[in-house]
Every structure is written in structure tokens, then in C-alpha cells.
C-alpha positions, 0 to 999 in steps of 0.5 A: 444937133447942138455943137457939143453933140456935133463934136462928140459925134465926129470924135466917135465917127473917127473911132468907128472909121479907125476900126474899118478894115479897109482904113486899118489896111491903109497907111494914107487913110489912117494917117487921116485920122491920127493926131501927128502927137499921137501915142497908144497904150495898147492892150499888150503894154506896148508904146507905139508913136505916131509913125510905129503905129502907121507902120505896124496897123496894116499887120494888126488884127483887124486890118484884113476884109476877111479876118476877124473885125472889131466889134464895138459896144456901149460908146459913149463920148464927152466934151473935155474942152472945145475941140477935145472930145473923150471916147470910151468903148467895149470891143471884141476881137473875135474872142478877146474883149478890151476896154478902150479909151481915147481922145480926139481933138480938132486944131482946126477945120482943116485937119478935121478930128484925129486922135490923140491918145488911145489906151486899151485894157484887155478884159480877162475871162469871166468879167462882166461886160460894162452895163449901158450907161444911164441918164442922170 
């Protein structure tokens, strides 16, 4: 795996850990995986910093071993500029989809991936899902 590949993978790892109820019910295990600037746009229209975010995700959907579980498809990530990777997403929450976006980045191999900014676009009834993205 070549260190683009690599980087793209970790950003998507962190995504796929952040969607983990066990992780979303833990403050100490999502503070791992959060960029200290982070900020989401979330699908409701709602701002959250940093601390709101750690505060309020053990309440959200998704948090609990026996509640509805976030079910991701066609993630693809890209490479902006070395240690800053793009990640974009499809989910379902028991019947509502969303569209997601975010950006991961490394300051250094100490601190590991976390990200930095998430967007969340909820998906009316009726739209086609995103088709799979294809090689050029």
C-alpha cells in the first residue's frame, strides 16, 4: 500500500470507528478520534464545537448496542494535501439516509487521524441513492 492509499485508509478507519456504538457512547473513546478544532454541521442545521459534540454523542442515535446502528455505504476518501484526507459517505439510520462529508487530518504520529470537520445532509424520501463511484 502506497502512503496515499495508507492515509485515505486511516481517515475511513476513523470514520468507520466513529460510527461504533460502543465508541459514540464513550466520551474518552471519541475524544481520540476528534481534531481539538473540530466542528459539524450536522443534518439538523445544528453547529456543534468540540466539547458540545463529546458532550451530547453518548445521547445521539447511534450510541446505544441495541438501537438502531449507522449503516454506511459507497465511502470513498481522497488525499487534499499530506496528512489531510476527504471522506464521503451514504448512511442509514434506521429509515432516514444522510449524505456525509469530512475531513481528517494527522498533525503528527503521535495524535494519529482525527477529524476535523463533518457535514451531514439529510436525504429526502424518494432521492435516488449515489450510484458507486467508477474508475476514470
Amino acid at each position: 500500500m502506497d502512503d496515499e492509499s495508507a492515509q485515505v485508509a486511516a481517515a475511513i478507519a476513523g470514520e468507520l470507528r466513529l460510527m461504533d456504538p460502543e465508541v459514540r457512547a464513550s466520551r474518552a473513546l471519541a475524544r481520540e478520534l476528534l481534531d481539538p478544532e473540530f466542528v459539524e454541521v450536522g443534518a439538523s442545521g445544528r453547529r456543534y464545537g468540540y466539547e458540545q459534540l463529546l458532550a451530547e454523542l453518548p445521547d445521539k442515535p447511534g450510541a446505544s448496542k441495541d438501537g438502531p446502528r449507522y449503516e454506511p455505504s459507497g465511502m470513498t476518501g481522497v488525499l487534499l494535501a499530506p496528512g489531510l484526507v476527504q471522506v464521503t459517505f451514504e448512511a442509514r439510520l434506521g429509515d432516514r439516509r444522510s449524505r456525509h462529508s469530512s475531513l481528517w487530518r494527522r498533525h503528527d504520529g503521535q495524535s494519529g487521524w482525527r477529524m476535523y470537520y463533518h457535514q451531514a445532509t439529510v436525504v429526502p424520501p424518494g432521492v435516488d441513492p449515489v450510484p458507486p463511484a467508477t474508475a476514470p
